[in-house]
FIDRENFI-833767 format. One line per field, with one value per residue: residue number from 1; x, y, z of N, C-alpha, C, O, CB in turn. Coordinates in steps of 0.2 Angstrom, whole numbers, plus 5000, padded with zeros to 4 digits. Atoms other than C-alpha are relative to their C-alpha. Glycine has a CB too. Layout:
BEGIN
i = [NUM, ...] .
n_x = [X, ...] .
n_y = [Y, ...] .
n_z = [Z, ...] .
ca_x = [X, ...] .
ca_y = [Y, ...] .
ca_z = [Z, ...] .
c_x = [X, ...] .
c_y = [Y, ...] .
c_z = [Z, ...] .
o_x = [X, ...] .
o_y = [Y, ...] .
o_z = [Z, ...] .
cb_x = [X, ...] .
cb_y = [Y, ...] .
cb_z = [Z, ...] .
This chain:
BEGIN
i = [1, 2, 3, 4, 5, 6, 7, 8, 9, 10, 11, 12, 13, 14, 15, 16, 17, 18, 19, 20, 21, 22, 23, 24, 25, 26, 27, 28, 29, 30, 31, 32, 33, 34, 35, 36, 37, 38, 39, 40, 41, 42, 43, 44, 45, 46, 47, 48, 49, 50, 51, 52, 53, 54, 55, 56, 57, 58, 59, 60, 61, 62, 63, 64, 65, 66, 67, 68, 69, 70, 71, 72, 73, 74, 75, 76, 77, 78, 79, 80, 81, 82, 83, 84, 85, 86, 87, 88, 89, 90, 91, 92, 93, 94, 95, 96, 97, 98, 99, 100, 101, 102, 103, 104, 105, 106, 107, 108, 109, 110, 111, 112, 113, 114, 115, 116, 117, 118, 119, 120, 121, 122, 123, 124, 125, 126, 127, 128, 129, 130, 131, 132, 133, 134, 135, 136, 137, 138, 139, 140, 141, 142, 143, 144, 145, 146, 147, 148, 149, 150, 151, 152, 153, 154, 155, 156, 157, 158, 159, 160, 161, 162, 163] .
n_x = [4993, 4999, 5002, 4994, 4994, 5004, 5001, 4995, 4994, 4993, 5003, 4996, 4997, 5003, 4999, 4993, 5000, 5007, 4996, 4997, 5006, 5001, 5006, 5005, 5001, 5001, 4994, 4997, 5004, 4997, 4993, 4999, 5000, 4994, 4993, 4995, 4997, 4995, 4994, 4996, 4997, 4995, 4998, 5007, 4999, 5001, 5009, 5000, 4999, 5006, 5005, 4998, 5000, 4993, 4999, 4999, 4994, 4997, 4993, 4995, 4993, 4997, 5006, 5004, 5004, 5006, 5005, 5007, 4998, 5001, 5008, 5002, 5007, 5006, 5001, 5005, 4995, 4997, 5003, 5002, 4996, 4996, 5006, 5000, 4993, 5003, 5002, 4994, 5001, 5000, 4995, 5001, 5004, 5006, 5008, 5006, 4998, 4994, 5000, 5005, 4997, 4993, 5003, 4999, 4993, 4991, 4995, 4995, 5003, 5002, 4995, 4995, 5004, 4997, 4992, 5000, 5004, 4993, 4994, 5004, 5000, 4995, 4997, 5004, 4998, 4991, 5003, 5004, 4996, 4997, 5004, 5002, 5007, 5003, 4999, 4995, 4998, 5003, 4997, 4994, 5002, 5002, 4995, 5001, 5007, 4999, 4997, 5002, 5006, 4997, 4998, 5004, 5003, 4994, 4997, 5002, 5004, 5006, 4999, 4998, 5006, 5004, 5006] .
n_y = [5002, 5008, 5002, 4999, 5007, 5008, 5000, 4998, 5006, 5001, 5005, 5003, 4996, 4995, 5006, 4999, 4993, 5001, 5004, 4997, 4998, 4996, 4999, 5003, 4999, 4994, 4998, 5003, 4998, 4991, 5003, 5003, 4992, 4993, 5003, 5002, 5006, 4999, 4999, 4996, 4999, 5007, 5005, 4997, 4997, 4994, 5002, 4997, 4993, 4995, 4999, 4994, 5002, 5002, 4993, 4996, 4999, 4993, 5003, 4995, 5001, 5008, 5000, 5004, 5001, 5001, 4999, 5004, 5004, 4995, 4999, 4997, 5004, 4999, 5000, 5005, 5009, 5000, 5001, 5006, 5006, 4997, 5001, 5008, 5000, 5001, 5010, 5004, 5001, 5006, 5005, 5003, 5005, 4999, 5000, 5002, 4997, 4998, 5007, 4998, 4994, 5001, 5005, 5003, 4997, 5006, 5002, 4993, 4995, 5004, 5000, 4993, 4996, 5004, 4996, 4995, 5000, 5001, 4995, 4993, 5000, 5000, 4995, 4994, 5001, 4996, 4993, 4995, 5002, 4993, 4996, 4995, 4998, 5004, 4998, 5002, 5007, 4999, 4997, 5006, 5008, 5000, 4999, 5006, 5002, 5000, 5005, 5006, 4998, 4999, 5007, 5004, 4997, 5000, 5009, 5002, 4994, 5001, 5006, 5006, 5001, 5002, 4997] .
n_z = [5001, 4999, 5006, 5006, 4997, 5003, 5010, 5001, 5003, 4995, 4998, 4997, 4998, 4996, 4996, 4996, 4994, 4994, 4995, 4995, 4996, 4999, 5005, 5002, 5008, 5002, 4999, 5006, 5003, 5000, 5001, 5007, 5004, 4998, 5002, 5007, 5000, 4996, 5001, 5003, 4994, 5000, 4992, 4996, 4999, 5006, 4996, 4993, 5001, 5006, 4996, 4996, 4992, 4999, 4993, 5003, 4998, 4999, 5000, 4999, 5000, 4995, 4995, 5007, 4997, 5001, 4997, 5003, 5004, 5003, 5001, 5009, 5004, 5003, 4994, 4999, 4998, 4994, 4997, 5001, 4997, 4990, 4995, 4999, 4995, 4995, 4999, 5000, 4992, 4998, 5004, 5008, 4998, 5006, 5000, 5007, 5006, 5003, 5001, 5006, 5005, 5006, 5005, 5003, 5002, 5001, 4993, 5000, 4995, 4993, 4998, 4997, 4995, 4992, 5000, 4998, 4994, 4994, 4999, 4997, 4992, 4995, 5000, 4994, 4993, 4998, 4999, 4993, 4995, 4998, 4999, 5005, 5001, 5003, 5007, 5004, 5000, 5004, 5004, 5002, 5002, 5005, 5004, 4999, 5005, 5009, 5000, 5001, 5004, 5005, 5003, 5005, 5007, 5006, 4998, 4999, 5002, 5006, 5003, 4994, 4994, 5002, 4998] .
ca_x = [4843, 4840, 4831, 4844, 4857, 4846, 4849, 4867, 4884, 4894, 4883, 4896, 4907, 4895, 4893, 4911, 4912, 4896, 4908, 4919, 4912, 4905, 4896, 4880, 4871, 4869, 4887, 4894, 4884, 4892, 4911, 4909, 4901, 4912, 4927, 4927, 4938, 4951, 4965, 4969, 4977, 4997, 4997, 4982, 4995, 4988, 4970, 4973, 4978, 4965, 4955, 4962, 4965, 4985, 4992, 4996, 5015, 5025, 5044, 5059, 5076, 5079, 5064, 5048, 5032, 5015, 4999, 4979, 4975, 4973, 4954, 4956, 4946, 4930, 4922, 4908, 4919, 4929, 4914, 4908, 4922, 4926, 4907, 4911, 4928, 4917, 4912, 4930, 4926, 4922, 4932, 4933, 4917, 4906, 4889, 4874, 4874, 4891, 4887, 4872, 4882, 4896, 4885, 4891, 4907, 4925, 4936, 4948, 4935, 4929, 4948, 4954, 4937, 4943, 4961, 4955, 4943, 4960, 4972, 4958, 4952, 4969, 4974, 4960, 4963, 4981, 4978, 4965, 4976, 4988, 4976, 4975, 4958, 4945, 4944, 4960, 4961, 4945, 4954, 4969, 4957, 4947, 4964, 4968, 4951, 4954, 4970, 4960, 4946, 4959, 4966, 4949, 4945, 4964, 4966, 4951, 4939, 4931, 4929, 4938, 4919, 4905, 4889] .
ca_y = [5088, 5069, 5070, 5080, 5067, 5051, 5060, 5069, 5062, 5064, 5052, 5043, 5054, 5061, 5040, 5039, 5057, 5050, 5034, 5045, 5050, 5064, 5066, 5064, 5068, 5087, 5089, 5079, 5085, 5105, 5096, 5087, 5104, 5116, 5107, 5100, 5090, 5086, 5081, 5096, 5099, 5090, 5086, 5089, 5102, 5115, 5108, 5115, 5130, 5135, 5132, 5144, 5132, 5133, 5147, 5163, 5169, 5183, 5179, 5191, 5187, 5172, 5176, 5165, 5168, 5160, 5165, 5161, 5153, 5163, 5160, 5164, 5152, 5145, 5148, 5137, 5121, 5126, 5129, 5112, 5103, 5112, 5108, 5088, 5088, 5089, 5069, 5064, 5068, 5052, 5036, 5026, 5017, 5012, 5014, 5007, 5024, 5025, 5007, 5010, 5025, 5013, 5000, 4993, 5005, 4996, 4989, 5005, 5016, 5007, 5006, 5023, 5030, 5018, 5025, 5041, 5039, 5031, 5045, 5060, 5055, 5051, 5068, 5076, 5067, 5071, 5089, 5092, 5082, 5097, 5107, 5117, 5126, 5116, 5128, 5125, 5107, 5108, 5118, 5104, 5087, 5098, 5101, 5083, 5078, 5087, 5076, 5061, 5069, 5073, 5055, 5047, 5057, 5055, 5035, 5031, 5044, 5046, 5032, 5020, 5023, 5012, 5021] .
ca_z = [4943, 4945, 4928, 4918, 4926, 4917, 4896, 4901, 4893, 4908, 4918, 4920, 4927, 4939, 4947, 4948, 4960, 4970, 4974, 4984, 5000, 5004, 4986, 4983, 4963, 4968, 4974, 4960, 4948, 4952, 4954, 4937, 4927, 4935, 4934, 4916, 4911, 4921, 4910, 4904, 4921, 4921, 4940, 4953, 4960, 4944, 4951, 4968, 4960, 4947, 4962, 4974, 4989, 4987, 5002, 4995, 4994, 4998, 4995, 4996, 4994, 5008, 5016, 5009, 5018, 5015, 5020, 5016, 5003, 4986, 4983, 4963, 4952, 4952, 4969, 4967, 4966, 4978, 4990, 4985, 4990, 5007, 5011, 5005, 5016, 5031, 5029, 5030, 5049, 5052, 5051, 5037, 5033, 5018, 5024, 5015, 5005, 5001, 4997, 4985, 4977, 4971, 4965, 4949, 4948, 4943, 4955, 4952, 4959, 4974, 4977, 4975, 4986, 5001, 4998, 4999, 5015, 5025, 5019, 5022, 5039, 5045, 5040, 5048, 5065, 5064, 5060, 5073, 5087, 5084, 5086, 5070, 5066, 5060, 5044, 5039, 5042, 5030, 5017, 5018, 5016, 5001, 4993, 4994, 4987, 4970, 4971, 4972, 4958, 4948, 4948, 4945, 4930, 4922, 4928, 4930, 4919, 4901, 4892, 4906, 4916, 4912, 4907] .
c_x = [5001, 4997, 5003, 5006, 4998, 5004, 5009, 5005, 5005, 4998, 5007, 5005, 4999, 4999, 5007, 5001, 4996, 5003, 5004, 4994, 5000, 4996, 4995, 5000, 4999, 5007, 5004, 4998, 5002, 5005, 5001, 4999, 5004, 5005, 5001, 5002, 5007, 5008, 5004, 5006, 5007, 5000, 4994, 5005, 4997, 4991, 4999, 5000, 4995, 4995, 4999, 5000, 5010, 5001, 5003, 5008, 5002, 5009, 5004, 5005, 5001, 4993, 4991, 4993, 4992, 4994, 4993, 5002, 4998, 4991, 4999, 4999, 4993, 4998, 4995, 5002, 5005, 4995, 4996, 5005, 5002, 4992, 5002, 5006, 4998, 4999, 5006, 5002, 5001, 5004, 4999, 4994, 4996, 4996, 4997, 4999, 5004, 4998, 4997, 5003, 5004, 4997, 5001, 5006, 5005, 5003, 5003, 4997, 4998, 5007, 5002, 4994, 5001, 5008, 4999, 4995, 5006, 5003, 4996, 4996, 5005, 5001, 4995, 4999, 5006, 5000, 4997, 5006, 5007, 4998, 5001, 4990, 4998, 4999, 5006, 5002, 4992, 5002, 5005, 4998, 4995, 5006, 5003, 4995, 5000, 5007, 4996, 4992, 5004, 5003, 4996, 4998, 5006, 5000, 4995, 4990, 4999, 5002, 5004, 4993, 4994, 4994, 4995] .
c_y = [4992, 4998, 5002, 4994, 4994, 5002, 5003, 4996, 4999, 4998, 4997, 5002, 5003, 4994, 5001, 5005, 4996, 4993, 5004, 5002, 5007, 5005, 4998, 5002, 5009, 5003, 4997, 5002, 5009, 4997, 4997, 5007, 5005, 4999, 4998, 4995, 4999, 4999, 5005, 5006, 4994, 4997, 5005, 5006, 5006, 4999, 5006, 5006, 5005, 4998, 5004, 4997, 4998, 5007, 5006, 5001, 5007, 5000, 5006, 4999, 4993, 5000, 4996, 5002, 4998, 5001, 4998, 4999, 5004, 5001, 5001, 4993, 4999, 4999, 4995, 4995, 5000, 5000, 4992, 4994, 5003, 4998, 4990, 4998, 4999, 4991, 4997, 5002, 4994, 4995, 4998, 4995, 5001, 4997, 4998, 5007, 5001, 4994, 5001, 5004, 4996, 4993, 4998, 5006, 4996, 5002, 5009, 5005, 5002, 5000, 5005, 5005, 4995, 5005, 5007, 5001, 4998, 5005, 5007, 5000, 4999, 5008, 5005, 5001, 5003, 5009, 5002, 4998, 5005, 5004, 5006, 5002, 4997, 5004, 4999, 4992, 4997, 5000, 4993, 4994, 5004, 4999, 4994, 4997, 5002, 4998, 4994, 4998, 5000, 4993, 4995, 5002, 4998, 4992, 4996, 5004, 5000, 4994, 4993, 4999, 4995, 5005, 4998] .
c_z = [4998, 4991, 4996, 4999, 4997, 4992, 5001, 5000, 5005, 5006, 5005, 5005, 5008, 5006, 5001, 5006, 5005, 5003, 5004, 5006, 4999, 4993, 4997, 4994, 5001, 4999, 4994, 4993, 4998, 4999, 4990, 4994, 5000, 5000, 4992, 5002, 5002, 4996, 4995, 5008, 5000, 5004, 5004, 5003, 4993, 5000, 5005, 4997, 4996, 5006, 5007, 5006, 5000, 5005, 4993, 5002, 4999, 5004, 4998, 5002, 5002, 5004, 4996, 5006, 4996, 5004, 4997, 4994, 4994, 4997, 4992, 4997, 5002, 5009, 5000, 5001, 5005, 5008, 4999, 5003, 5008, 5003, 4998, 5005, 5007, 5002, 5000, 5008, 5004, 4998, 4996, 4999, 4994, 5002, 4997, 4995, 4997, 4994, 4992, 4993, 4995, 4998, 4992, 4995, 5001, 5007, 5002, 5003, 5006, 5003, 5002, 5005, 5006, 5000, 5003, 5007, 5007, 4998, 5002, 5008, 5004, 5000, 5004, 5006, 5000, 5001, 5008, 5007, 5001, 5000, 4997, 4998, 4996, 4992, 4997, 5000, 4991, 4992, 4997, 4997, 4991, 4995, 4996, 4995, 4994, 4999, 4996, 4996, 4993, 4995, 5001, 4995, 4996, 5002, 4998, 4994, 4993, 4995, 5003, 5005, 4997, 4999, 5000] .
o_x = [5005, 4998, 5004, 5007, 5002, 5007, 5013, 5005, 5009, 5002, 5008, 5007, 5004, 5000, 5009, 5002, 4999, 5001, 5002, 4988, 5003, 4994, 4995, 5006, 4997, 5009, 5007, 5002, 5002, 5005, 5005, 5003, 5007, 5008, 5006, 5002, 5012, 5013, 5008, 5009, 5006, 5002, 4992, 5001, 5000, 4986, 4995, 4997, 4993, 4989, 4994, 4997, 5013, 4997, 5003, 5010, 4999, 5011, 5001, 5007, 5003, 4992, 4990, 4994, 4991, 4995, 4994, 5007, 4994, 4989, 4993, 5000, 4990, 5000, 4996, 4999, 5006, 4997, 4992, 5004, 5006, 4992, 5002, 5005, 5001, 4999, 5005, 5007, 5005, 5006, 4995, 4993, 4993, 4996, 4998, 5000, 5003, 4999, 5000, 5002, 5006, 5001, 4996, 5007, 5005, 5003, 5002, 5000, 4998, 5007, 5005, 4997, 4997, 5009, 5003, 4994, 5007, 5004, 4999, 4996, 5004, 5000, 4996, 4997, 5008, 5001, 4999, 5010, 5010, 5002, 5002, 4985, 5001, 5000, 5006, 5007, 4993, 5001, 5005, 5001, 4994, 5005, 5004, 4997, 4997, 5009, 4997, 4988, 5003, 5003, 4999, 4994, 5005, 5006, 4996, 4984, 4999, 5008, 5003, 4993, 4993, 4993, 4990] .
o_y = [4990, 4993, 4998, 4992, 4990, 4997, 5001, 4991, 4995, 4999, 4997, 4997, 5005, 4995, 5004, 5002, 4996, 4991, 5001, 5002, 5010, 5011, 4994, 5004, 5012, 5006, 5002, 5000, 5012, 4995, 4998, 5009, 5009, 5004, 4999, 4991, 5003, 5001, 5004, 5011, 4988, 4991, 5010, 5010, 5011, 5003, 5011, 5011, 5011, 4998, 5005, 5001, 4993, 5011, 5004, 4998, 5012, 5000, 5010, 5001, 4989, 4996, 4997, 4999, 5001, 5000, 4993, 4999, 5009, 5006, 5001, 4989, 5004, 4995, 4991, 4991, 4995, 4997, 4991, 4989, 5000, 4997, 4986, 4993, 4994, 4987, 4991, 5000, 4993, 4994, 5000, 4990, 5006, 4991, 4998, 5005, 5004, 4994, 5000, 5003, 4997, 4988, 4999, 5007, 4993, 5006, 5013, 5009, 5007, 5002, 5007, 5010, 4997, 5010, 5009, 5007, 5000, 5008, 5011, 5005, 5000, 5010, 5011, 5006, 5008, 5013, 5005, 5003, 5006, 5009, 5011, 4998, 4996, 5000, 4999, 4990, 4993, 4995, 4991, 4991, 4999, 4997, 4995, 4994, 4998, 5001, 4992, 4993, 4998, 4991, 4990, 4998, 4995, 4991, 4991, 5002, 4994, 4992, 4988, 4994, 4997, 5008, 5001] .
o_z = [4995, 4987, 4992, 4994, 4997, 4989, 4996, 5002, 5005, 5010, 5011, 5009, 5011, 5012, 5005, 5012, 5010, 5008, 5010, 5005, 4995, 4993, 4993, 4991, 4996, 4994, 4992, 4989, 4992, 4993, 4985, 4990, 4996, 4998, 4989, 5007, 5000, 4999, 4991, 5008, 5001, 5005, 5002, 5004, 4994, 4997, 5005, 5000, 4996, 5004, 5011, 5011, 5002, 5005, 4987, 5006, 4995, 5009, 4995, 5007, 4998, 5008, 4990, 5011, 4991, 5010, 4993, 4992, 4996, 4995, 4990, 5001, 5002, 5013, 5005, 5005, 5008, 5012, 5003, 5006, 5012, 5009, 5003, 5008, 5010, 5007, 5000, 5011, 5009, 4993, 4992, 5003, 4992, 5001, 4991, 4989, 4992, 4988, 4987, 4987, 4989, 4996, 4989, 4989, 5005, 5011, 5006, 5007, 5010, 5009, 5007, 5007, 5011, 5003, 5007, 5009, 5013, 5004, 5005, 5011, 5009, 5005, 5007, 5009, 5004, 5006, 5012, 5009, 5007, 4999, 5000, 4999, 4991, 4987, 4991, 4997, 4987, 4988, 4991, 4994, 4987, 4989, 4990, 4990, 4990, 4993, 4990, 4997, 4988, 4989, 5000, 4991, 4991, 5001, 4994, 4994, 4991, 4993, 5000, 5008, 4991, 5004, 5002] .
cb_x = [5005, 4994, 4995, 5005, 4999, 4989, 4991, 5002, 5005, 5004, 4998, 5003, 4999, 4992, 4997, 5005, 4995, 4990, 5005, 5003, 5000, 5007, 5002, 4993, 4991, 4996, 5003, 4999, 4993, 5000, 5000, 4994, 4993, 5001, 5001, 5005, 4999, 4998, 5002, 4992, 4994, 5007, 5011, 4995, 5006, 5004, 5000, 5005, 5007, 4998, 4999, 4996, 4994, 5005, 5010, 4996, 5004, 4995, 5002, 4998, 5004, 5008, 5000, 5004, 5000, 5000, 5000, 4994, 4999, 5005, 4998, 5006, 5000, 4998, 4999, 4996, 5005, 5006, 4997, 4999, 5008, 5002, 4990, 5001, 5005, 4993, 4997, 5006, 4994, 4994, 5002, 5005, 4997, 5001, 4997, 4991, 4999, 5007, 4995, 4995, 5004, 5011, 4994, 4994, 5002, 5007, 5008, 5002, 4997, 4997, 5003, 5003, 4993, 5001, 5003, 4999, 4994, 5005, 5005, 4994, 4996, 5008, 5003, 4995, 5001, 5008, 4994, 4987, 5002, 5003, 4999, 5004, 4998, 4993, 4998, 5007, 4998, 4997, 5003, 5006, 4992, 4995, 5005, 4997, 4993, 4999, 5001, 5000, 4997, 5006, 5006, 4994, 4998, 5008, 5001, 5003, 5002, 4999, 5004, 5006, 4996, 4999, 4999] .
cb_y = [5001, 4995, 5001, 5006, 4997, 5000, 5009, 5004, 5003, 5007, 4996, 4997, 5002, 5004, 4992, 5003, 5008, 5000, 4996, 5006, 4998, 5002, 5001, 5001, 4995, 5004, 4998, 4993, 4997, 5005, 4993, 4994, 5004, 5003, 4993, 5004, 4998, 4996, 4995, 5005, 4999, 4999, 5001, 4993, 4998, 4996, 4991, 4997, 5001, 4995, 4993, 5005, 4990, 4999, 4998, 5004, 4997, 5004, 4994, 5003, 5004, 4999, 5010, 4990, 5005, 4996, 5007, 5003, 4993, 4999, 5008, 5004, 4993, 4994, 5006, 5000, 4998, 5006, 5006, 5000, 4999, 5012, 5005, 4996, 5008, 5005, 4995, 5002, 5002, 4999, 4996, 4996, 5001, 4999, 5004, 4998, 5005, 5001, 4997, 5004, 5006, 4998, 5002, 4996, 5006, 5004, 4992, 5002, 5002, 4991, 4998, 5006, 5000, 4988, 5001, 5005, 4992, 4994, 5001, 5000, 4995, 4995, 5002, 5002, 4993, 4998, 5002, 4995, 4993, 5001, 4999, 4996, 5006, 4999, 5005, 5004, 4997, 5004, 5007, 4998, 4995, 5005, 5003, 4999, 5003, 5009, 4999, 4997, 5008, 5004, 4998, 4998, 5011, 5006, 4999, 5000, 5006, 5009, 5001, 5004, 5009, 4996, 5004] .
cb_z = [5006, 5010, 4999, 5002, 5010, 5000, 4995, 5003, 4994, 5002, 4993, 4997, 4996, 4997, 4996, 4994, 4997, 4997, 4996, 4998, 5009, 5002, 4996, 5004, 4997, 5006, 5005, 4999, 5005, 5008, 5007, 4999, 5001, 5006, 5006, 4997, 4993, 5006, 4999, 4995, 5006, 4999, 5004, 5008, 5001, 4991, 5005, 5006, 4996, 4989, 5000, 4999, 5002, 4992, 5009, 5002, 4996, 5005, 4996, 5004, 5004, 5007, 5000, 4998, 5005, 4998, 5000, 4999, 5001, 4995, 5003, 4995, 5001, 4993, 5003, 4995, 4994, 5000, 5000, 4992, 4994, 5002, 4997, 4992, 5000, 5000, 4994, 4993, 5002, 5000, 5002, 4998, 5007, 4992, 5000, 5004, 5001, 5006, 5005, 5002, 5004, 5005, 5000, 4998, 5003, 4992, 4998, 4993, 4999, 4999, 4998, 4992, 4997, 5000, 4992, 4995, 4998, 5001, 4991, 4994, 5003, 4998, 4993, 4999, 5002, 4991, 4993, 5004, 4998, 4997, 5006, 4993, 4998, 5005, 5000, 5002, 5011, 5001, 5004, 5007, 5009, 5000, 5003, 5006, 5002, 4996, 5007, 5006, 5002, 5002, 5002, 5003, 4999, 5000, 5009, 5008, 5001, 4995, 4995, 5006, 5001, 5003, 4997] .
């Protein structure tokens, strides 16, 4: 993978991702190929959905209930991002790997991967502290994460990346 990663165009793309925590070059590497290109999505709401981490519905006059979540898309990317959601366990903190990873990526990325390191560990303290199940608190910080995927690829993403 580390040798495909050297000749492919989306390179850049794949360093951007591995600024965030919780993605090294295998995980970024799945998220970037399986996902595409992201702004063919108008709002990370149409993200979460084509990725099957939005609740399911079952509405009925005045009556509105939701339940799990619908699972339809691409399961590979959504199992990719529920296993990187686990690193937003810990508090906020760029480590010497996180470090290395965002080595000579633009301010804008470095910024919005701290951004999402405080708004994804608060919410997964707050969550557990109400003592919701650890898998749905998962579910809620990956949902999140193709949020703040969505809006490094359209803000921050092709032709804005150094390669």
């Amino acid at each position: 993978m580390h040798e495909l990663l050297e000749t492919w165009e989306r390179k850049a793309e794949v360093a951007a991702v591995m600024g965030l925590r919780g993605f090294q070059t295998v995980g970024a590497m799945i998220i970037v190929s399986e996902l595409g290109d992201l702004a063919r999505f108008e709002h990370p709401r149409q993200l979460m959905g084509y990725l099957g981490l939005v609740p399911g519905e079952q509405s009925s006059g005045s009556r509105r209930r939701q339940g799990a979540i619908t699972k339809t898309g691409n399961s590979h990317a959504r199992w990719m991002l529920l296993e990187s959601a686990r690193a937003y366990r810990q508090p906020p903190l760029v480590g010497p790997p996180l470090s290395r990873r965002q080595e000579g990526l633009p301010r804008a990325v470095k910024d919005l991967s701290w951004r999402a390191q405080q708004r994804l560990c608060r919410k997964y303290h707050r969550m557990r502290a109400r003592g919701i199940h650890e898998n749905k608190i998962m579910t809620a910080v990956a949902r999140e994460i193709c949020a703040f995927l969505w809006e490094l690829q359209t803000k921050c993403g092709p032709g804005k990346l150094p390669t």
